[in-house]
C-alpha positions as CSV (number, residue, x, y, z in Angstrom):
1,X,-49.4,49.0,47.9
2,X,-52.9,48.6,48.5
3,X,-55.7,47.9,45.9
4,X,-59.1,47.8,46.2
5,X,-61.7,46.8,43.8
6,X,-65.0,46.0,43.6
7,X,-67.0,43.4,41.4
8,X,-69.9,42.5,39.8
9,X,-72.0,42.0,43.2
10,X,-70.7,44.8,44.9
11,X,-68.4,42.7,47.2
12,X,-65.4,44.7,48.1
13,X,-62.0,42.6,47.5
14,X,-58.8,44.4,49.4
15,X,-55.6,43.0,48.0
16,X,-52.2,44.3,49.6
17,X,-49.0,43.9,46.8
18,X,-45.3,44.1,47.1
19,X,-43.4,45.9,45.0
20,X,-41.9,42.8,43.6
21,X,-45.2,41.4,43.0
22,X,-46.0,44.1,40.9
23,X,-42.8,44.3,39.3
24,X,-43.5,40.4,37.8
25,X,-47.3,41.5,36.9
26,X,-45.9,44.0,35.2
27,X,-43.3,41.7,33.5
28,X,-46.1,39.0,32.9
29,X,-48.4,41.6,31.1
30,X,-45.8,43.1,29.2
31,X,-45.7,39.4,27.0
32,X,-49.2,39.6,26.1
33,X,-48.6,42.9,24.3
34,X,-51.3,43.2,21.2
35,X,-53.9,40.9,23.5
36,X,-56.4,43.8,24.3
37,X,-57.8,42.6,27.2
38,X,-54.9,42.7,29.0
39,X,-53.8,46.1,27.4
40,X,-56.2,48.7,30.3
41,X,-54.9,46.9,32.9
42,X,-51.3,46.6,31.7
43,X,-51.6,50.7,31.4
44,X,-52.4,50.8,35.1
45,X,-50.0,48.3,36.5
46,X,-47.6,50.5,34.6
47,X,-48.7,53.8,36.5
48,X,-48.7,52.0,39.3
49,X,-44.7,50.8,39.2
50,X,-44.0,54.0,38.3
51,X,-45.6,55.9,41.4
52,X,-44.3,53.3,43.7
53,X,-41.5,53.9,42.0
54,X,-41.2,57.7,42.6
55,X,-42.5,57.2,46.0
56,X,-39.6,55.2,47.1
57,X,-37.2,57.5,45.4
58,X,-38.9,60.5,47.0
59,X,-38.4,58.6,50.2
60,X,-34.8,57.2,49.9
61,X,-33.9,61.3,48.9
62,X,-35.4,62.4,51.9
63,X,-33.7,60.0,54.2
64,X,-30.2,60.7,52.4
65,X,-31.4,64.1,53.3
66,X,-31.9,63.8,57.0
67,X,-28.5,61.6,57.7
68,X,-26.3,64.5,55.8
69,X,-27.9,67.0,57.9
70,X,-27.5,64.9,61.1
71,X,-23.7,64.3,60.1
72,X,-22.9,68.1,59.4
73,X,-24.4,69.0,63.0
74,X,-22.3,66.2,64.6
């Protein structure tokens, strides 16, 4: 996953995240539930786990999909 964000001086910062990485932000964030500065950005790490999430599903489907069909035309 790629993330990009900008700060206060306009400096564009690129970060590239595993999965797992964001899987243990998640977990992290999760134990300062109530704290609301971390609340927005707990939200959005949320989203984002579950459309990685759904992405690799949709993508592990599809390639289930392609080795049944290859099998049935061997």
């Amino acid at each position: 996953m790629k993330y990009e964000y900008t700060n206060e001086n306009d400096v564009p910062v690129k970060i590239t995240i595993t999965y797992r990485e964001l899987v243990l932000l998640e977990r992290l964030l999760s134990k300062q539930e109530g704290d609301w500065r971390y609340d927005e950005i707990h939200g959005d790490v949320k989203d984002a786990v579950k459309q990685v999430t759904d992405a690799m599903s949709t993508h592990y489907q599809f390639k289930q999909y392609r080795l049944e069909q290859e099998t049935n035309n061997a």
